[in-house]
N, C-alpha and C positions, 0 to 999 in steps of 0.2 A: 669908860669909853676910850678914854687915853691909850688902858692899857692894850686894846683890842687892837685900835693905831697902831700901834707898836709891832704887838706880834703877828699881824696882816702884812703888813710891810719888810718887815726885818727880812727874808730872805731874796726878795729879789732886792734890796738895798745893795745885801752882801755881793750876789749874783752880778751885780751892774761895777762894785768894785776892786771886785775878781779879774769880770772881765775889761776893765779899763785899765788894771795893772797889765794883763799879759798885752794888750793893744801896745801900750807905752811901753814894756818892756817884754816882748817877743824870746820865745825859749830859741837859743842858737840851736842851727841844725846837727843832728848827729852824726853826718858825713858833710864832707866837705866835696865842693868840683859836682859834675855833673853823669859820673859814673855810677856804677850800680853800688849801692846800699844796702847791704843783706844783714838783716838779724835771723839766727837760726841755731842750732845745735850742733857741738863739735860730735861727728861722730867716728873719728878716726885721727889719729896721731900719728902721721906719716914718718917725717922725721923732726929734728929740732928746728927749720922752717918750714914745715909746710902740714896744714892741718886738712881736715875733710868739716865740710859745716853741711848738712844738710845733704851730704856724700857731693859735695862740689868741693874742688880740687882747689885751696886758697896757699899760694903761697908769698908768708911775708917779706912786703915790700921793704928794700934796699939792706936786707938781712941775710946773710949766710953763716952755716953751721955746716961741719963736717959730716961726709958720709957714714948713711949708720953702717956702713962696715967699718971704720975707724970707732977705737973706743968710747974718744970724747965724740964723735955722733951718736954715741946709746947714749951718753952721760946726759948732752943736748936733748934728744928725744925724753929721757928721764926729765928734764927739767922741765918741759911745756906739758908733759902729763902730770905734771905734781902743780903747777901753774893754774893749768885751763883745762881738766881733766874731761876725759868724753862726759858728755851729758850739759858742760858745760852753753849757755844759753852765751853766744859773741858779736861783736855787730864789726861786721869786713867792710870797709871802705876802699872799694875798688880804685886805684891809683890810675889817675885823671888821665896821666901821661903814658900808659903801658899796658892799656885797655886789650892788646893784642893777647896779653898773658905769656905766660912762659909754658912750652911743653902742655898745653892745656890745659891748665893753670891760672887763676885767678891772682891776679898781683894785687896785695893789697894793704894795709895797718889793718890790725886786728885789735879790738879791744875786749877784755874778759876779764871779768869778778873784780873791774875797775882799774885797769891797768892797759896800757899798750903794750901787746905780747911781743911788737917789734923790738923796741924799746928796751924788754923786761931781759929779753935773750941775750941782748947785748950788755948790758950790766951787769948778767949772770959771768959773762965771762965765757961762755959756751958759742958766741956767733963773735961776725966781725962785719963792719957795716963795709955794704959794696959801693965803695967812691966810686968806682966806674959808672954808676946810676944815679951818682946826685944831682944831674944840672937833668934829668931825662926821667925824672920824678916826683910827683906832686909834692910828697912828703920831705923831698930834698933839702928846703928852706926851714924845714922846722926844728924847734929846741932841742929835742931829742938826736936827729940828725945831724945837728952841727954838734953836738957834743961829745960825736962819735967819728968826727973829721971829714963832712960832707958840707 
């Protein structure tokens, strides 16, 4: 009878302290601020900032890369298609502060295959963070950010 106890019970036990951990400890949210939130599929590679997810026009916030008519803009483009290649599955964090977008344009951090792709360009060596946009940018204050002179 004990063992009947036992195995009658065990799962909603488990169930009740499943759910009193994530109560007590809540998963942080995946975007930050209160702009749009998009998980979706790269399905274009514009240039070295600016991708297509879902064919909506995302480009990364407080990051520039040379025009692909200059060489290091193919190299840059080269380097987010070896990065976050089409097909890849990104979640765009629409930037809080510049919700207007650029040229039609979603401004935003991107992140893919675990990485911030804003982030990823700049340490490539391929972009150069736009201080003109750090105090006028959600993502302005963050690590990534000031360690690129914002």
């Amino acid at each position: 009878m004990n063992s009947m106890f036992s195995k009658k019970y065990f799962l909603p036990i488990i169930l009740v302290i499943v759910g009193l951990f994530f109560f007590m400890f809540p998963l942080e949210s995946v975007c930050s601020g209160e702009a749009q939130c998009i998980t979706g599929k790269v399905t274009k590679i514009v240039d070295g900032d600016t991708i297509k997810v879902d064919d909506k026009s995302i480009r990364f916030a407080l990051t520039s890369t040379p025009e692909i008519n200059d060489e290091r803009g193919i190299l840059a483009k080269g380097y987010v298609e070896k990065t976050c290649p089409v097909g890849s599955t990104v979640l765009v964090d629409e930037d809080d502060m510049q919700t207007d977008g650029s040229y039609g344009r979603i401004i935003g951090l991107i992140k893919c295959n675990g990485i911030i792709l804003n982030e990823s360009v700049l340490e490539s060596g391929y972009g150069e963070i736009l201080t003109s946009y750090c105090k006028t940018s959600e993502f302005g204050n963050s690590d990534w950010a000031k360690r690129f002179g914002c």
